[in-house]
C-alpha positions in Angstrom: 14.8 -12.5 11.7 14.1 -9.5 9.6 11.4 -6.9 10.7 7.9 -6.9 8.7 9.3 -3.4 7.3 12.4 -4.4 6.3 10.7 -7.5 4.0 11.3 -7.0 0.1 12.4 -2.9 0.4 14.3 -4.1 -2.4 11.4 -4.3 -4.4 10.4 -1.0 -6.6 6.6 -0.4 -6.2 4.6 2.8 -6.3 1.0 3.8 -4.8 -1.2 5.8 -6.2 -4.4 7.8 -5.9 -6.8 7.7 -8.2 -10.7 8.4 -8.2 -12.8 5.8 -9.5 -17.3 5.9 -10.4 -19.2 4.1 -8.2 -22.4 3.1 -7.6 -23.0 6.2 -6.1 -20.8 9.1 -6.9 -17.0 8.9 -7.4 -15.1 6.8 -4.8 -11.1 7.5 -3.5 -8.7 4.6 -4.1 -5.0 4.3 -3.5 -3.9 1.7 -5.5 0.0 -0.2 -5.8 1.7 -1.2 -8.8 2.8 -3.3 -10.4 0.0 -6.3 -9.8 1.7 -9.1 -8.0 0.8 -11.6 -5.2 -2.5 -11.3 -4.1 -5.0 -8.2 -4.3 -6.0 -7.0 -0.7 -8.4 -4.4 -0.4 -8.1 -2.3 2.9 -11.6 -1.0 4.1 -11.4 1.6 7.0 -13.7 2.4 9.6 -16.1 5.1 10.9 -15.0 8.3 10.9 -11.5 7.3 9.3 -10.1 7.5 5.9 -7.6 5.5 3.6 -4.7 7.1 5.3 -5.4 5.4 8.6 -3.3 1.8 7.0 -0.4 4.1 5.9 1.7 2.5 9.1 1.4 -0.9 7.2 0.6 0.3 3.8 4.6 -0.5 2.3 4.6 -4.0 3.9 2.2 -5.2 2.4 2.3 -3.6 -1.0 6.1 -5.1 -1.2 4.8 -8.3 -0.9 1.0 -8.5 -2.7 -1.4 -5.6 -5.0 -2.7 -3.2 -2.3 -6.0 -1.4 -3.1 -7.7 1.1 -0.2 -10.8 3.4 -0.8 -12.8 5.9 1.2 -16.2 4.4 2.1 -18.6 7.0 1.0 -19.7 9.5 3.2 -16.4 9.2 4.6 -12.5 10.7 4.0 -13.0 12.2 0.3 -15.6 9.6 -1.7 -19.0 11.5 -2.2 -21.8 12.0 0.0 -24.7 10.5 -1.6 -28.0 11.1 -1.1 -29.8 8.4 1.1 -29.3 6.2 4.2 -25.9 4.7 4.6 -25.9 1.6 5.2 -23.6 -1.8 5.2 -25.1 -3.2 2.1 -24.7 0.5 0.1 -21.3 0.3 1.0 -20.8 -3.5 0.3 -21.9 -2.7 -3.1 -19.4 -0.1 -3.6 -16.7 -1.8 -2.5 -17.6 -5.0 -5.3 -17.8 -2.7 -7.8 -14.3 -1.6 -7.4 -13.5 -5.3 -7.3 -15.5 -5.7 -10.6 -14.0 -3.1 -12.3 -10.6 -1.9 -10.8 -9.1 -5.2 -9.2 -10.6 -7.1 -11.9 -10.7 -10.7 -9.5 -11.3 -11.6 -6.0 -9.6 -9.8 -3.2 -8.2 -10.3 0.3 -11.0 -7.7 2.2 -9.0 -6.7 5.3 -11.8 -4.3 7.3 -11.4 -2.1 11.0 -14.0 -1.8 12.8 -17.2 -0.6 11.1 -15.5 -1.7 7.6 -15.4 -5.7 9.7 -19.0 -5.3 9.4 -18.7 -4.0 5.9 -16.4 -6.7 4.8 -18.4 -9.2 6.2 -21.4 -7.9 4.5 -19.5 -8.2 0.9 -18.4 -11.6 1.5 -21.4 -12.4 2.2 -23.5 -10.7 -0.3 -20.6 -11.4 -2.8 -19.0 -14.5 -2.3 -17.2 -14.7 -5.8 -15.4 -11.4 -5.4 -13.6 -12.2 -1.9 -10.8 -14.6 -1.5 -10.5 -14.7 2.1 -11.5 -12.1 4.9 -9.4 -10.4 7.8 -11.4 -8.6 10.5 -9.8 -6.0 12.9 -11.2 -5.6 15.7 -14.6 -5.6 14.1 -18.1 -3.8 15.5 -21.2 -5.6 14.6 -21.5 -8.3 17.6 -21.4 -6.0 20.5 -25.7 -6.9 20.6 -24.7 -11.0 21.0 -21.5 -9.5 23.8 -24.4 -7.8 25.8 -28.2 -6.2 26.0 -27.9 -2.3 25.0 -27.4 0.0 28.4 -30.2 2.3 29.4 -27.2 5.2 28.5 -26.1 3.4 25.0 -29.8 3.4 24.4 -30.0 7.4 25.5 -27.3 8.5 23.4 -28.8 6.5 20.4 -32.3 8.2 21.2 -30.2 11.6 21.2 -28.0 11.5 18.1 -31.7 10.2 16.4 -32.9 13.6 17.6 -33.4 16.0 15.1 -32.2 18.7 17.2 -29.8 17.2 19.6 -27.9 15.1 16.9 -27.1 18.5 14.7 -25.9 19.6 18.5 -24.1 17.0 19.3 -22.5 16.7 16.1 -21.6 20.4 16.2 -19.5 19.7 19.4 -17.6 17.0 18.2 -17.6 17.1 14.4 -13.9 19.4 14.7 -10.4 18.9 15.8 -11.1 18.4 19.3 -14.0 16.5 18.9 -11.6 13.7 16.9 -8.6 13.8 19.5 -11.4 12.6 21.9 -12.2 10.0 19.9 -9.0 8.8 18.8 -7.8 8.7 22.8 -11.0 7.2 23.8 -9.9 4.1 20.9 -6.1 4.0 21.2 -4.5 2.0 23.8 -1.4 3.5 23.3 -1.9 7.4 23.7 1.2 8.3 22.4 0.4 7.3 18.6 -2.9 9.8 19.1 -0.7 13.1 17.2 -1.3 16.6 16.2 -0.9 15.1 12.7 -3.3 11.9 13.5 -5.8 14.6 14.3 -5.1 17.0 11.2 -5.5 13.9 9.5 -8.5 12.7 10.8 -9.9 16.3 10.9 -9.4 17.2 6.9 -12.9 15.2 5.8 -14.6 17.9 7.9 -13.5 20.8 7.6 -14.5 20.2 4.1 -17.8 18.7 4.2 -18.8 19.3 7.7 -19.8 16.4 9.9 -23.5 15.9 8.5 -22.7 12.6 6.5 -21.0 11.4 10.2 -24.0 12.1 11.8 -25.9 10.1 9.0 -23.9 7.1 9.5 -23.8 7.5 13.6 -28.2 7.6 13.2 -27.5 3.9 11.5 -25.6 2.4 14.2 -28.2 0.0 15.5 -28.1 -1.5 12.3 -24.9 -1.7 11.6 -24.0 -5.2 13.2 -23.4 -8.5 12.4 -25.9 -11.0 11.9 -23.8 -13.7 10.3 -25.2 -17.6 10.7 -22.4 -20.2 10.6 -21.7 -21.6 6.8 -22.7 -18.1 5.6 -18.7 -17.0 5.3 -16.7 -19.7 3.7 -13.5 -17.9 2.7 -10.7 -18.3 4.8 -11.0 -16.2 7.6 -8.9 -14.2 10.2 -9.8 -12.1 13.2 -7.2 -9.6 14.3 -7.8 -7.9 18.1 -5.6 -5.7 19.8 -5.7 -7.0 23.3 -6.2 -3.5 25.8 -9.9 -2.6 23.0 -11.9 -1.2 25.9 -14.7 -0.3 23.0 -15.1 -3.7 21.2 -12.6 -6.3 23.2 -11.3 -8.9 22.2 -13.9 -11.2 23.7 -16.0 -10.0 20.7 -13.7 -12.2 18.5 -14.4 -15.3 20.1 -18.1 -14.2 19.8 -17.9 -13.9 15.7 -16.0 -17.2 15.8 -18.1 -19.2 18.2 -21.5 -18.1 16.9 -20.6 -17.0 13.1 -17.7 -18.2 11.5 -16.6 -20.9 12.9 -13.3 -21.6 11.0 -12.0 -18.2 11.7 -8.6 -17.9 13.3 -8.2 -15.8 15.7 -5.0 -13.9 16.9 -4.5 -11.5 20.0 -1.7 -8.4 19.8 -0.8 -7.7 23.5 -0.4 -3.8 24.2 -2.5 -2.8 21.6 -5.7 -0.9 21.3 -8.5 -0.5 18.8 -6.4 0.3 16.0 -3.4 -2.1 16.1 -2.3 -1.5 12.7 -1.4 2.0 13.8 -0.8 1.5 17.2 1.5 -1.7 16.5 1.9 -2.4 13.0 4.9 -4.7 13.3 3.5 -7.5 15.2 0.5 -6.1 13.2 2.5 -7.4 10.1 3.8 -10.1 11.9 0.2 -11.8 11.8 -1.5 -10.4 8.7 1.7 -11.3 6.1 2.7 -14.7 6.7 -1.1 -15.8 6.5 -1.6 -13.6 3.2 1.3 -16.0 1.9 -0.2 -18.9 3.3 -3.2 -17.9 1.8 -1.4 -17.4 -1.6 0.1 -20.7 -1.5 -3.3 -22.3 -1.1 -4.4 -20.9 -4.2 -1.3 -21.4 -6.2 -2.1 -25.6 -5.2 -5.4 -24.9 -5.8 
């Protein structure tokens, strides 16, 4: 049986950058050509950037139309003016759907993006075609009651003097190693070139716009009822997340989506794509066919 990275490397494709107007300001894309299979749109999470999928970025462009942008205030789409917030970014992400992908899309979002994913299939039904969440936020309120410190430290960042602070101590290189080790299971995979990566954002802009979207975090969660989602759906957890385990999965299926599959990638952390993108693969390509294939009878 062939690897997920060996599948269709016989197939020429290219990806591309490009910057695309948005809602509000330009937005970054990467984009794959030529069109074929099904278009899957790759949202990232807080604090990351398009280049965090690049581990499984081949894969599935070999097989299907991969499309990846920078949520704004993030990686190297604009900082508007105004409150972040999951419905701001739901909107940009349908007009790139509208205007770019030009029909409905596989959403595929990490963490913060599950919540922003969820929030476009909701809010736009007739631009997604089916919904992959990896290891989504949004339900840690319906996993358990806020902690007298997760409720200090949300005070804090909210303060207009201690959030500049606190952002000033961790808005740089060392800052983001923390934060990657803190979410990666497997340490190894947390590089000097990870970092750099991770870093680039803000040393040019500075980690304002972070701190923007950190003051919104009490409502950045999901408030799904079941019925709401009807697209096919599939939850993807890496099984050692000691920040949103994979308990929260059964949570989003049992209480929001009920017809959401759910599958469980053993020796992985937060970011399985990255930390394990084969069995990664393994999981999120033969249901994109399957998914295909549905549509194709359809």
């Amino acid at each position: 049986m062939s690897t997920p990275t060996e599948i269709n490397t016989t197939r020429k494709f290219e990806i591309r950058e490009e910057y695309r107007s948005g809602p509000d300001g330009l937005m970054r894309v990467w984009m794959s050509s030529p069109v074929q299979g099904l278009p899957v749109l790759l949202i990232h999470g807080y604090g990351a950037l398009i280049e965090h999928w690049r581990p499984v970025m081949r894969a599935i462009a070999g097989e299907q139309t991969l499309y990846a942008l920078d949520l704004y205030y993030f990686g190297y789409s604009a900082r508007p003016a105004g409150r972040p917030s999951r419905e701001r970014w739901a909107a940009q992400a349908a007009a790139l759907i509208r205007n770019t992908i030009g029909r409905p899309a596989v959403v595929v979002g990490h963490s913060m993006g599950g919540v922003v994913s969820a929030q476009l299939a909701r809010a736009y039904p007739d631009l997604v075609h089916a919904l992959v969440l990896v290891n989504s936020s949004g339900a840690q309120l319906q996993a358990r009651p806020l902690s007298t410190f997760d409720r200090f430290m949300l005070d804090a960042i909210g303060s207009p003097l201690i959030g500049e602070a606190l952002a000033g101590v961790f808005g740089n290189r060392w800052g983001v190693r923390q934060g990657l080790l803190s979410a990666y299971h497997r340490k190894e995979c947390v590089t000097p070139e990870l970092v750099e990566l991770f870093s680039g954002p803000l040393r040019r802009y500075g980690a304002g716009s972070y701190l923007k979207v950190s003051r919104e975090f009490a409502n950045l969660v999901l408030d799904l009822t079941p019925g709401e989602i009807k697209q096919p759906t599939l939850l993807i957890w890496g099984a050692e997340d000691r920040s949103i385990p994979p308990a929260h999965a059964e949570i989003i299926r049992q209480r929001m989506i009920p017809h959401a599959e759910i599958k469980i990638i053993p020796d992985s952390g937060h970011c399985p794509f990255d930390e394990t993108p084969a069995a990664f693969l393994d999981i999120l390509l033969p249901w994109l066919r399957k998914v295909g294939e549905q549509t194709v009878v359809a």
